[in-house]
C-alpha positions as CSV (number, residue, x, y, z in Angstrom):
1,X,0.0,0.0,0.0
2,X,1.4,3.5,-1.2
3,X,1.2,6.5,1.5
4,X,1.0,9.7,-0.7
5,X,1.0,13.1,1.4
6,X,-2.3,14.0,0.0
7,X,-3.7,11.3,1.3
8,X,-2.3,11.8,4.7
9,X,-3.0,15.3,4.6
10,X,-6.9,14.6,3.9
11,X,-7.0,12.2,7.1
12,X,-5.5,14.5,9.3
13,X,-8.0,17.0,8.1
14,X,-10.8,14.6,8.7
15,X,-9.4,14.3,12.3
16,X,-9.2,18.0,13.4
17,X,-12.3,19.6,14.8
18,X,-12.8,23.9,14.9
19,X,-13.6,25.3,17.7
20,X,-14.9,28.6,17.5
21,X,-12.5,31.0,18.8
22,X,-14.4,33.7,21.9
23,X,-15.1,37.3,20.6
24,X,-12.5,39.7,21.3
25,X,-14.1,43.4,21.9
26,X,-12.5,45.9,19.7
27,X,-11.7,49.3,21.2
28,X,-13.0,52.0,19.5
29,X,-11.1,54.2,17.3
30,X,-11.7,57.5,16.7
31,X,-12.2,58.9,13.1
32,X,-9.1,60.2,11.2
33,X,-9.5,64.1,9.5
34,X,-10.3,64.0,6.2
35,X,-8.2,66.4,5.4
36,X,-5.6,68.9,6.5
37,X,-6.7,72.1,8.0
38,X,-4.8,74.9,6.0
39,X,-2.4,77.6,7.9
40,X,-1.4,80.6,6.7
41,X,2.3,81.5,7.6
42,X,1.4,84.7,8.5
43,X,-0.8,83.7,11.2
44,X,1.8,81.7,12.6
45,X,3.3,83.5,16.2
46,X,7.4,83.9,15.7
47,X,8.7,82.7,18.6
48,X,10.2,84.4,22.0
49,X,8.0,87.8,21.2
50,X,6.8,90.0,23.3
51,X,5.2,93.7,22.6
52,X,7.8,95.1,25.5
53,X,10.6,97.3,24.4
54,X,13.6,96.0,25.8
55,X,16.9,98.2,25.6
56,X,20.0,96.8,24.4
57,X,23.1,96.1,27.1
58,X,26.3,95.9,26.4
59,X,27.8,92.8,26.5
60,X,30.5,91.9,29.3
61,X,33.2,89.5,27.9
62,X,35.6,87.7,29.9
63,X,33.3,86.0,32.6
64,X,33.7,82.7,33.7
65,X,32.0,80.2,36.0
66,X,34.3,77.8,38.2
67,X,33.2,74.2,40.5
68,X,34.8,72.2,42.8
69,X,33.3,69.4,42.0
70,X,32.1,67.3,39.2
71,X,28.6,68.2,37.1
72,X,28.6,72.0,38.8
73,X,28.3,70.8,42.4
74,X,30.7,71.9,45.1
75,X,31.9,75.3,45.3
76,X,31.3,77.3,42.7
77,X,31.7,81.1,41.7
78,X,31.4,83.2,38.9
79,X,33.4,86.1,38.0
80,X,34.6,88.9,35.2
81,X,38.3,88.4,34.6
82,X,40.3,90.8,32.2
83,X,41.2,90.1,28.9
84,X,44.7,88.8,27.8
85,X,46.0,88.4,31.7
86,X,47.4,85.4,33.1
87,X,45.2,84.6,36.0
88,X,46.8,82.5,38.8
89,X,44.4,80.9,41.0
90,X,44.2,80.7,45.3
91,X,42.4,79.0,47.4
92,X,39.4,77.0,47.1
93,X,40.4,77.1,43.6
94,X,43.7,76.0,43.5
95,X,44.0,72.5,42.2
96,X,40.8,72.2,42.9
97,X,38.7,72.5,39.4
98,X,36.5,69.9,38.1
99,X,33.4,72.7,36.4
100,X,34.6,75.4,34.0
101,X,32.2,77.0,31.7
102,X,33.4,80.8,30.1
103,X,30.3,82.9,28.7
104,X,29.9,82.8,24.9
105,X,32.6,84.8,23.4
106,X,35.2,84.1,25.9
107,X,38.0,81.8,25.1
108,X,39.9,80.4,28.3
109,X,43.0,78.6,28.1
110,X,44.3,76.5,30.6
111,X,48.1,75.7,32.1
112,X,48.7,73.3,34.8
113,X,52.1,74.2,36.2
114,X,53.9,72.3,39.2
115,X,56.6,73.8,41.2
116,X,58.9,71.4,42.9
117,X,60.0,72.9,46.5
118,X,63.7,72.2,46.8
119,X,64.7,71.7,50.7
């Protein structure tokens, strides 16, 4: 006797009962716009304006903010430093710096120097 996948296929089919599978409830979903409402550019707000008048300041150049510790913590300050001067640091600030963040426009540059203390 020859065994031919159709045929097994057919009595496996045969075998297998459906059962009907429960009803699922279907959440409700709300209706999608048909289309696009329209905006005219003009109408559109320009951002950070206000009606007030606000006078112009001159800018101050050369500030910079200093941490002790890591992520801004610590003790910090904030101070106006002239232009194109060496600035040696003292205490709590010596050695100390983890935070440095110059105001926009102000370019700091950094030395670490050690002096060895001969006896």
């Amino acid at each position: 006797m020859r065994f031919s996948v159709a045929s097994g296929l057919a009595f496996i089919a045969s075998q297998v009962t459906a059962n009907p599978v429960p009803a699922v409830e279907v959440a409700s979903v709300p209706a999608l716009p048909t289309q696009l409402e329209y905006i005219n550019f003009d109408d559109i707000p320009w951002a950070n304006t206000t009606d007030e008048h606000v006078p112009l300041s001159k800018r101050t150049v050369g500030g910079i903010y200093i941490c002790t510790d890591f992520n801004w913590g610590g003790t910090c300050g904030y101070k106006v430093q002239p232009l194109g001067v060496c600035i040696v640091l003292t205490s709590p600030w010596l050695n100390s710096i983890s935070s440095i963040g110059p105001d926009p426009g102000t370019l700091v540059r950094t030395e670490l120097r050690f002096r060895l203390l001969k006896d």
